[in-house]
C-alpha positions in Angstrom: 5.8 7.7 15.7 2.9 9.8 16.8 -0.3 7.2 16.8 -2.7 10.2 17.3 -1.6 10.9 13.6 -3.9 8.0 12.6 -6.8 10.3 13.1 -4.9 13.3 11.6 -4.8 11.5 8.6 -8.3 10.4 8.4 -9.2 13.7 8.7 -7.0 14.6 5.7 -8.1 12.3 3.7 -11.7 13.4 3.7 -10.5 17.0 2.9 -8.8 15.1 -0.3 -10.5 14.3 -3.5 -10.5 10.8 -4.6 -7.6 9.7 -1.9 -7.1 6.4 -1.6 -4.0 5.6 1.0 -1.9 6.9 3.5 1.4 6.7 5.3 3.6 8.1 8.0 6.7 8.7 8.4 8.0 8.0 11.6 11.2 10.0 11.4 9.7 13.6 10.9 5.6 12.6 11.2 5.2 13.6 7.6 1.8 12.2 6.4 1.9 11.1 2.9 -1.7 10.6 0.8 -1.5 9.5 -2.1 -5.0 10.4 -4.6 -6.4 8.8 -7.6 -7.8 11.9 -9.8 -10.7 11.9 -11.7 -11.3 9.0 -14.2 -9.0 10.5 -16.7 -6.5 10.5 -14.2 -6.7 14.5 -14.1 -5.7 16.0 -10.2 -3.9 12.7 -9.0 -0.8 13.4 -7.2 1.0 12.2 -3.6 0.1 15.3 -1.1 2.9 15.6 1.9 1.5 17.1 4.8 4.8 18.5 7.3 4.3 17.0 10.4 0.5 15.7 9.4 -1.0 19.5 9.4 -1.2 22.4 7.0 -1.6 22.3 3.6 0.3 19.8 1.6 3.5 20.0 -0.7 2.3 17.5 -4.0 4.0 15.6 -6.3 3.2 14.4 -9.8 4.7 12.0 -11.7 4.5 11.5 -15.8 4.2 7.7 -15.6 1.7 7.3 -13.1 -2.1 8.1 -14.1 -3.2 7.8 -10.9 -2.1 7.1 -7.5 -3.1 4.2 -5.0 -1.0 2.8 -2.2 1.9 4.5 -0.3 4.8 3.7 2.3 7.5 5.3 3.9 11.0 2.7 4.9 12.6 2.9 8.1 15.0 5.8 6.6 12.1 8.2 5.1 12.2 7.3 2.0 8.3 7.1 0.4 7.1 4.5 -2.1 4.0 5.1 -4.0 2.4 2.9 -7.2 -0.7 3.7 -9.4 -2.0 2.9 -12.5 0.4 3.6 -15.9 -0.4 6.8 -18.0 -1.2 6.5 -21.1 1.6 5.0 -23.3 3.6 3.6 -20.5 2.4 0.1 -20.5 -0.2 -2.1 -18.6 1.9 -3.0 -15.7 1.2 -0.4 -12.5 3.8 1.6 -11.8 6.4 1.8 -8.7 7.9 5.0 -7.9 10.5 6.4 -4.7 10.4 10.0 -3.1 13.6 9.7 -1.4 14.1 11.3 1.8 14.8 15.3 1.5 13.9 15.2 -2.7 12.2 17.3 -4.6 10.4 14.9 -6.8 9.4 11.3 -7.4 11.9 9.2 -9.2 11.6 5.9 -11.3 11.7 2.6 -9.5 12.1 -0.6 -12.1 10.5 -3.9 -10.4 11.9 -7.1 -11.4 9.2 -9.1 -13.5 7.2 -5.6 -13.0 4.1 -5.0 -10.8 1.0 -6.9 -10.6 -2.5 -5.1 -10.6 -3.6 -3.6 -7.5 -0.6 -3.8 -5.7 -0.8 -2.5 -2.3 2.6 -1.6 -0.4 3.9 -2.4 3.0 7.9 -2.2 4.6 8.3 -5.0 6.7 11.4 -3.4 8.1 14.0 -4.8 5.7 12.4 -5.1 2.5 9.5 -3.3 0.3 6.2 -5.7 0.5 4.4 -5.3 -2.1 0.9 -7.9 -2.4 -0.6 -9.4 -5.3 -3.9 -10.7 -5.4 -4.2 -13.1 -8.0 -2.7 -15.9 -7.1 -2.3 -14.3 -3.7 1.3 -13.8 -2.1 3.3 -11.3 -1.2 6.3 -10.4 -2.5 9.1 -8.8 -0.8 11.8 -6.7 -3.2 15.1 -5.0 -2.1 15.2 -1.5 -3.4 18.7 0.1 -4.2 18.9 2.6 -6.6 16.3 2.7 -8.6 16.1 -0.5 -8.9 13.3 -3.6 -7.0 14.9 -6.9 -6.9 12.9 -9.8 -5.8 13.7 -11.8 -2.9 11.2 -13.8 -2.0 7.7 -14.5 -1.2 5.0 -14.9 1.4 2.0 -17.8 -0.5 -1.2 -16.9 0.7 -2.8 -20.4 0.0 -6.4 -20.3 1.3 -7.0 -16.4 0.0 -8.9 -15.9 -3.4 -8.6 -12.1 -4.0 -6.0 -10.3 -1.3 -6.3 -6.9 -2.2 -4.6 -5.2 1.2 -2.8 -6.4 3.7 -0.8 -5.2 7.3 2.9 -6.8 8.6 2.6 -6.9 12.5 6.1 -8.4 13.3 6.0 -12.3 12.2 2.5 -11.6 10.7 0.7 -10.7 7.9 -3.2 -9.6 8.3 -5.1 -10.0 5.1 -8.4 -8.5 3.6 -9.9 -11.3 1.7 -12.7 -11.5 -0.5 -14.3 -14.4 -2.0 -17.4 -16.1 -3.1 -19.7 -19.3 -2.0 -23.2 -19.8 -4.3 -21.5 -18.4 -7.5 -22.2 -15.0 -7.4 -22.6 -14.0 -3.5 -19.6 -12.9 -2.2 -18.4 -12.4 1.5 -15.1 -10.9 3.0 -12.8 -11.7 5.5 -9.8 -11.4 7.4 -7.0 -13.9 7.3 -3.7 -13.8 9.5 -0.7 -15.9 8.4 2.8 -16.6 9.3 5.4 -14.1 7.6 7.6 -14.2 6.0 6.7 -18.2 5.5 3.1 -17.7 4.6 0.8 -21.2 3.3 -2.9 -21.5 4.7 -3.7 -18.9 7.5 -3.1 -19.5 11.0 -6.6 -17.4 12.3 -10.1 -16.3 10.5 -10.2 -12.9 12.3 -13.7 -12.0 11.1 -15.9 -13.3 8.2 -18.8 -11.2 6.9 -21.0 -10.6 4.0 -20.4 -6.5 4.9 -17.7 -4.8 2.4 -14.5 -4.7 3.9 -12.1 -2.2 2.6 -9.1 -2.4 4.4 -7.5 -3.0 8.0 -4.9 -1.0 9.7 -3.7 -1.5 13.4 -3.0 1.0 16.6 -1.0 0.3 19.7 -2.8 -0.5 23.0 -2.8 2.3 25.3 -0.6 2.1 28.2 
């Protein structure tokens, strides 16, 4: 994988209306962005850029109102959820683009998919986080179909709404709130898969924090 693509895709993404993540594959250095549409859902679709530069091949998909989080697997194969269309239910919606298809094809989770669930591969299974009651729950995905396998407690988070696997870890956006309403973030790093209270407060602040994401030293 190209780590230069990181600031590919930043640029992309400000060339993208209402995108809200990205991924990379590491096979081919396709970047995926996935965008949310307007508030009636209206423009969202999963934009493939070949090798992170050109313009995009997108994808649509009938269930899925509007896009969030992304993730290719170690074999190409992209995952993407987003909020249900209209008369497909409450629960978001997980869908696959597997490697070399032409369009995005229906992935059933077991127990289905929490609000705001942001996707990781943690290079065997699909990671997908839940933020109330925080954990992170890790599915094997084989034709068509998420099957749950376990889960990663995130004891001391209140609201863990995105998250990064760095080997044995997990890094955590938190947000939470001391004096009723005031509310602070932070960053939280726990042991993964086994998870419980975090091992390391990486930064607490009352500053917004939207999400985390991690580069490789230079050599």
């Amino acid at each position: 994988m190209d780590w230069r693509l990181a600031g590919v895709a930043l640029g992309q993404v400000v060339d993208l209306e209402h995108g809200n993540a990205c991924a990379v594959d590491r096979h081919s250095g396709d970047l995926a962005v996935t965008t949310a549409g307007d508030t009636n859902g209206n423009g969202a679709n999963v934009a493939i850029f070949h090798k992170a530069t050109g313009t995009p091949k997108t994808y649509t998909y009938a269930k899925i109102e509007g896009f969030t989080s992304c993730v290719y697997d170690n074999d190409g194969n992209l995952f993407v959820d987003g909020t249900p269309a209209r008369g497909y239910g409450y629960d978001y919606e997980l869908a696959e683009l597997p490697r070399r298809a032409e369009s995005l094809q229906s992935v059933n989770v077991q127990d289905g998919l929490a609000w705001n669930a942001p996707l990781q591969w943690d290079g065997q299974y699909l990671a997908i986080g839940q933020d109330v009651l925080p954990k992170i729950l890790r599915y094997s995905v084989r034709s068509g179909y998420a099957t749950y396998v376990g889960s990663t407690p995130l004891s001391d988070a209140y609201d863990a709404f995105q998250f990064v696997i760095a080997g044995k870890k997990a890094i955590v956006v938190n947000t939470y709130y001391v004096y009723f309403y005031v509310e602070r973030w932070n960053v939280l790093v726990y042991d993964y898969p086994a998870g419980g209270d975090s091992t390391l407060n990486m930064l607490d602040t009352g500053t917004p924090v939207g999400g985390i994401a991690l580069s490789r030293r230079p050599k």
